[in-house]
C-alpha positions in Angstrom: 47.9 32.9 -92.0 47.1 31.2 -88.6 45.3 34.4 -87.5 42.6 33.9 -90.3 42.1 29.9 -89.8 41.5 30.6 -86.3 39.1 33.9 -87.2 37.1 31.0 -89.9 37.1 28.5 -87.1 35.4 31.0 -84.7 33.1 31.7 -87.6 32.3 28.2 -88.1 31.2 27.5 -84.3 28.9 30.8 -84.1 27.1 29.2 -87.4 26.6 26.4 -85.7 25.4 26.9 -82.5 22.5 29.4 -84.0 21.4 26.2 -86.4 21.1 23.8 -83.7 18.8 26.4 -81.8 17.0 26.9 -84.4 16.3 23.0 -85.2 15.8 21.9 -81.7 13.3 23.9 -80.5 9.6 23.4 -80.8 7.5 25.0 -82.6 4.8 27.0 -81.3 1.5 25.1 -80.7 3.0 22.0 -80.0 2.5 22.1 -76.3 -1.0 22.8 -76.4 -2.0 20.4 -78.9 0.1 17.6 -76.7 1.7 16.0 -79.8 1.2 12.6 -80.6 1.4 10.7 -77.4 -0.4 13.4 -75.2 -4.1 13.0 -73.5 -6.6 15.5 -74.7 -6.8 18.5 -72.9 -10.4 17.6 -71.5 -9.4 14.5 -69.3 -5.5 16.3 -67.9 -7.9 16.6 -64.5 -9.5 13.2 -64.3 -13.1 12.6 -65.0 -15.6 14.0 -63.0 -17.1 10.7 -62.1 -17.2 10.3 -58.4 -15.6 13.6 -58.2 -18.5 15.5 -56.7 -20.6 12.6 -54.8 -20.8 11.3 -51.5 -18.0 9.9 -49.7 -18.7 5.6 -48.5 -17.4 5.4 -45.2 -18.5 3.0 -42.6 -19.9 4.1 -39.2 -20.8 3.0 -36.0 -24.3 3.1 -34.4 -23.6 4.7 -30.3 -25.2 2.5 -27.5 -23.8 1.6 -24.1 -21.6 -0.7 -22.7 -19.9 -2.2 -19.6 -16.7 -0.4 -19.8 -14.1 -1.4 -17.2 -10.9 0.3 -15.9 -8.2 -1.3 -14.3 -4.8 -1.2 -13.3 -2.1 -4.1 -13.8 0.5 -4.1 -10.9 2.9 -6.6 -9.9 2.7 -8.0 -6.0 4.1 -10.6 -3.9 2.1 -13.6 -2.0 3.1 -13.7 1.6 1.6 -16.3 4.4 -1.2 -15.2 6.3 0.9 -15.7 9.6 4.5 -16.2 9.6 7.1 -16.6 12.8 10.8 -17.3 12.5 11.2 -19.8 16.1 14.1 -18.7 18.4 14.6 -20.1 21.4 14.1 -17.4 24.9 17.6 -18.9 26.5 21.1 -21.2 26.0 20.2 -24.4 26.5 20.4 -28.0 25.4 17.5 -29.3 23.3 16.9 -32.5 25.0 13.3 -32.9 22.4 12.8 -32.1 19.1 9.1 -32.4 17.4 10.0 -31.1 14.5 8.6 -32.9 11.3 9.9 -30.8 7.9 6.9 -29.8 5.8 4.5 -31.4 8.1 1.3 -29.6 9.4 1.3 -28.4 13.1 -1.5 -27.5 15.2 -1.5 -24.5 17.7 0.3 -25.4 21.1 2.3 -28.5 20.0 5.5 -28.6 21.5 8.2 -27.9 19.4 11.4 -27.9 21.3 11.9 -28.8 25.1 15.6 -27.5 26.1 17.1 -29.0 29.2 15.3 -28.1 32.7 17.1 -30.3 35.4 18.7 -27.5 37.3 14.8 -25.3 37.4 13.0 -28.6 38.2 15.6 -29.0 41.4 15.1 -25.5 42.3 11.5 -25.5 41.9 11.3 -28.1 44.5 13.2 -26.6 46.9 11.3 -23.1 46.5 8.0 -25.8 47.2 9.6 -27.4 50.2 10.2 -23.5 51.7 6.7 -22.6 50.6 5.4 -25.4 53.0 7.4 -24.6 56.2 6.9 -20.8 55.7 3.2 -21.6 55.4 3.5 -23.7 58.6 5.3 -20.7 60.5 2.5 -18.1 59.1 -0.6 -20.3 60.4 1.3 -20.4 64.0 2.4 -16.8 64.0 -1.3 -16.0 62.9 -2.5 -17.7 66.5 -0.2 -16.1 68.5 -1.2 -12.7 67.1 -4.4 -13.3 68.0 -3.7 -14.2 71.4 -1.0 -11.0 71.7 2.4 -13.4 72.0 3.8 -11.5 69.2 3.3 -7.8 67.8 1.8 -7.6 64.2 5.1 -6.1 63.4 7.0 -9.6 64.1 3.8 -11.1 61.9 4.0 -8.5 58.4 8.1 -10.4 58.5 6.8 -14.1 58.4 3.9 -13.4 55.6 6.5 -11.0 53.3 8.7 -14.0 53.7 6.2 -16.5 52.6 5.0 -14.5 49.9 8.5 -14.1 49.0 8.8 -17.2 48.3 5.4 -18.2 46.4 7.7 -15.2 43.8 10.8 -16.9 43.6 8.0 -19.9 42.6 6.3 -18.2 39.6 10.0 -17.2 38.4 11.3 -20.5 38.5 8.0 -21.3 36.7 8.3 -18.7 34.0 12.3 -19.8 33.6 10.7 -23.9 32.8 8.1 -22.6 30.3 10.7 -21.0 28.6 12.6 -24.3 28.0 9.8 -25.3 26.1 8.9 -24.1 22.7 5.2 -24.3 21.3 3.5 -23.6 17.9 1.7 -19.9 18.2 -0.4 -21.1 15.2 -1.6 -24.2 13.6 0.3 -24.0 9.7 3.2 -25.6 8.4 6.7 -26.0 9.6 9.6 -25.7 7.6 13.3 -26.6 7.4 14.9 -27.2 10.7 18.5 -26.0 11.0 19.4 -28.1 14.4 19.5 -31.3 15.9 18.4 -33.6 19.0 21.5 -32.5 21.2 22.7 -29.4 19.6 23.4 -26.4 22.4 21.1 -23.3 21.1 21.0 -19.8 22.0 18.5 -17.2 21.3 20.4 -16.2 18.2 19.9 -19.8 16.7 17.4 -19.7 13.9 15.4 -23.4 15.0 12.7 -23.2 11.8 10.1 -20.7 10.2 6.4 -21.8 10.7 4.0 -20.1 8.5 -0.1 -20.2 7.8 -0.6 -20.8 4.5 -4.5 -22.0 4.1 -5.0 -18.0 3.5 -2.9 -15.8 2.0 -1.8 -12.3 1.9 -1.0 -10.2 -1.1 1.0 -6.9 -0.9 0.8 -4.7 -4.3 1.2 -0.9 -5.0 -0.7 1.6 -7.2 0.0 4.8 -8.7 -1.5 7.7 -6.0 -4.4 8.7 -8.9 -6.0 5.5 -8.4 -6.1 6.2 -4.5 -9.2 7.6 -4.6 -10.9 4.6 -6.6 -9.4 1.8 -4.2 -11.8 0.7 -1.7 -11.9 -2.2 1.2 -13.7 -5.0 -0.5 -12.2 -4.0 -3.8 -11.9 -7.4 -6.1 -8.7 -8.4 -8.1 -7.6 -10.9 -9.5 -4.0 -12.5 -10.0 -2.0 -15.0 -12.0 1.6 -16.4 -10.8 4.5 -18.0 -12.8 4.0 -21.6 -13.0 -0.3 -22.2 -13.3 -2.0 -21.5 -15.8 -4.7 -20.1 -13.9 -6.8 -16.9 -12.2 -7.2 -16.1 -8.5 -9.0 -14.0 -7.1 -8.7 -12.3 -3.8 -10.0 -9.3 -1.7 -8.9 -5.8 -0.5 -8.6 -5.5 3.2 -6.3 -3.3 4.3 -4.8 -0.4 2.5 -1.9 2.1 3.4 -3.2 5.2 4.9 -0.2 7.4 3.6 1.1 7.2 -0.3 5.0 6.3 0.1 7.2 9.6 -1.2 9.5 7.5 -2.8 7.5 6.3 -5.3 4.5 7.9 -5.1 2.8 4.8 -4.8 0.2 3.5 -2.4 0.0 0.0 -0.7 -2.6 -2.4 -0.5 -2.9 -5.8 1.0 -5.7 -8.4 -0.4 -6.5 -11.0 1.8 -6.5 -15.0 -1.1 -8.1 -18.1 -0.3 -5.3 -20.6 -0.8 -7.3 -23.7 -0.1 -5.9 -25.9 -2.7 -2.0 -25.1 -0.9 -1.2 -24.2 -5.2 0.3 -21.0 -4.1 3.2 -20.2 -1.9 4.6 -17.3 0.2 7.1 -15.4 -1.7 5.6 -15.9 -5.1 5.8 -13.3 -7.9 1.5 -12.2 -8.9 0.9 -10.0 -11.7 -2.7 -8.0 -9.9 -5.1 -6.7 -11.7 -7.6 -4.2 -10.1 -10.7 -3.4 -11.1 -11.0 0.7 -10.0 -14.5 1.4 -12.5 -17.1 -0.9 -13.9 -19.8 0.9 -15.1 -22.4 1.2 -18.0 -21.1 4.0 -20.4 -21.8 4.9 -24.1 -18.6 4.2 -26.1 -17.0 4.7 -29.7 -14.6 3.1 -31.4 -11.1 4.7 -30.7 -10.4 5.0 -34.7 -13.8 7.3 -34.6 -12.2 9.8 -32.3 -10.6 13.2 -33.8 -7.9 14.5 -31.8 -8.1 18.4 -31.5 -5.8 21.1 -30.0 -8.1 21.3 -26.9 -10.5 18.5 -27.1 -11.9 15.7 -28.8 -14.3 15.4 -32.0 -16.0 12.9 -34.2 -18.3 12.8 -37.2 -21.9 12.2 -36.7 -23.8 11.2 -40.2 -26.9 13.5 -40.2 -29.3 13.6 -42.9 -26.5 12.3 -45.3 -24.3 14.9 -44.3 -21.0 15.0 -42.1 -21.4 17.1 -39.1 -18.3 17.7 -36.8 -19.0 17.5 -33.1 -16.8 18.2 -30.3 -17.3 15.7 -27.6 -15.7 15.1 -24.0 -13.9 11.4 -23.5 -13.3 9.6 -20.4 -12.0 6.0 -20.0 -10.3 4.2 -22.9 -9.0 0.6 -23.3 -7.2 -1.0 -26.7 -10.5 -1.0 -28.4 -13.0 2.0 -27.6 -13.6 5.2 -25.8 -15.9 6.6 -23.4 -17.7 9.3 -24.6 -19.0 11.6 -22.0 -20.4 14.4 -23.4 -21.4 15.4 -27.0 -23.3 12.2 -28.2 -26.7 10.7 -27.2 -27.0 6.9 -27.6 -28.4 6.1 -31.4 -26.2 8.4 -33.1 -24.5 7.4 -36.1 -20.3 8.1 -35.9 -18.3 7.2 -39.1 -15.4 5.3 -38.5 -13.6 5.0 -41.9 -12.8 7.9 -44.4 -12.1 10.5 -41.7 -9.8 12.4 -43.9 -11.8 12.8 -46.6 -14.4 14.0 -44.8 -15.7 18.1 -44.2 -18.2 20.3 -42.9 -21.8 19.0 -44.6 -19.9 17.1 -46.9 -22.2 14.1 -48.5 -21.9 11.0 -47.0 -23.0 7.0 -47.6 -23.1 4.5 -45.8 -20.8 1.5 -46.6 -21.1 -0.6 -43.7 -22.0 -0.3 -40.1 -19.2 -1.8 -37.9 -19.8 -3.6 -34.4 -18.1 -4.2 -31.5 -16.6 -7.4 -30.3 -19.2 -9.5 -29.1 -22.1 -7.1 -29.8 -24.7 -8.0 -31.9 -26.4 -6.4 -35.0 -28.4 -3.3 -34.1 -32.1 -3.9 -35.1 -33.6 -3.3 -38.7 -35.6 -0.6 -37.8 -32.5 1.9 -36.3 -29.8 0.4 -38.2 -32.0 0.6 -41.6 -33.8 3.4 -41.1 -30.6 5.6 -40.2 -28.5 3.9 -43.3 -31.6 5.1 -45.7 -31.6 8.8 -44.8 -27.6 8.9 -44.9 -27.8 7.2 -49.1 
């Protein structure tokens, strides 16, 4: 008995299954006629409007401009002149002309260390000087008479002269005890006082020149070639909200292995004292300024081994390979390839082939330039329509 139920049942489910294939699927026709909520089979691709006409893109009439190139570095201000005072020997600083901050002028005297024991010998080295004098004028006579050989004379004058050396020495020791400014510029912290017993390891004060500057910056060894003496730049510094200007003199013969990098040292006016020795600049060198035809950089294709962009000829798109050279945030240098007066497209790129049609929707500019005149402009946008 269980055997047939379950033989029915299995019966049942076959019958089924063949009915709901049956029902559910479509019936032929129904595809192609797109049913109810369908679109008609003419429109499945779009309409054709558009579809086969020019492409609007705007463009970009060539001309030339001043096209810079320069390099941001980062430098250091450093005084035109600068001497760390030591004294030459131990001694006791018995003056002190030392005002902090204040302007000096070449040969003041800074420091005078105590001299009392030179002075004393230095007179005694005088008082010899005059009695060996004395002796040499006498000798001198008596030679010329024959009362004493010329051997006897050479000893008296090697003694005199002698002692006009021990003179100059005990000269040289006094100047010694004095301390003068090399330059005139401006003295800075003293670290002793009046009194104080100094040695020539005992740092006195730093005096430095600071009417004109120095600037010390580096650049990468490409732009070696480019930097010149008399090269312009111009720097700003934390703090002013300004921009100095300055002027290569000196550069680094060698490019420094470490960093590949070559040194250059700009000479600043510093006339209004604003800037100050050890200050952090942020340089900016000026290596090309020249007039150049340019494109805007969105106009350039990049290629596998080159450069190209879309000149609008007769209404149509004709691909040109060109050569490039400088390039800032805004446009390129075109060096090759384009002739000033061409028309480049700068919009709709990818839309664009071979001879394709083309309009013109707009005709962009530069910053600053101004509109190109009817006669180009118009003439160019009427045969490209």
């Amino acid at each position: 008995m269980k055997r047939w139920i379950a033989i029915i049942l299995v019966v049942l489910v076959v019958c089924g299954i063949i009915y709901y294939n049956k029902t559910s699927k479509k019936q032929p026709g129904e595809a192609a006629s797109g049913g109810r909520g369908g679109a008609p089979s003419g429109q499945a691709g779009g309409g054709r409007a558009g579809g086969g006409g020019p492409t609007a893109v705007n463009v970009y009439v060539v001309t030339s401009q001043n096209l810079k190139d320069e390099v941001v570095a980062t430098g250091s201000l450093l005084a035109s002149e600068q001497v760390d005072i030591y004294p030459e020997i131990s001694g006791r600083i018995v003056q002190l002309n030392i005002q902090e901050g204040r302007a000096v002028k070449q040969g003041t005297l800074l420091v005078k260390l105590y001299d009392g024991d030179l002075q004393a010998q230095l007179l005694k080295l005088r008082s010899l000087e005059e009695n060996n004098r004395r002796i040499e004028e006498r000798n001198k006579q008596l030679l010329q008479r024959g009362g004493i050989s010329q051997q006897e004379y050479d000893i008296i004058v090697t003694n005199l002269k002698g002692t006009l050396a021990d003179i100059e020495v005990t000269k040289a020791a006094l100047r010694r005890t004095e301390i003068q400014a090399p330059f005139s510029g401006t003295i800075g912290l003293r670290n002793v006082s009046l009194g104080a017993v100094v040695s020539p390891n005992t740092l006195i004060a730093r005096l430095q020149q600071t009417n004109s500057m120095k600037l010390d910056f580096s650049v990468p060894e490409k732009y070696s070639p480019s930097v010149k003496v008399g090269s312009v730049i111009s720097f700003q510094v934390d703090g002013l909200d300004k921009t100095f200007n300055g002027s290569v003199y000196a550069i680094e013969p060698g490019v420094e292995e470490a960093t590949r990098n070559l040194r250059i040292r700009a000479r600043v006016a510093n006339n209004s004292s604003s800037l100050r020795p050890g200050t952090f600049a942020k340089v900016s060198l000026v290596i090309n300024n020249s007039q150049a035809l340019v494109v805007p950089s969105q106009s350039v294709i990049p290629q596998t081994r080159g450069s190209q962009v879309v000149v609008i000829e007769n209404g149509k798109a004709v691909f040109k390979d060109v050569k490039i050279g400088l390039r800032n945030a805004s446009v390129v240098e075109i060096t090759q390839g384009l002739q000033k007066g061409d028309t480049v497209a700068t919009t709709g790129l990818i839309f664009l082939r071979p001879e394709a049609p083309v309009k013109v929707a707009k005709v962009d500019l530069l910053t600053g330039q101004k509109q190109p005149e009817q006669g180009s402009a118009a003439g160019n946008s009427a045969s490209m329509n």
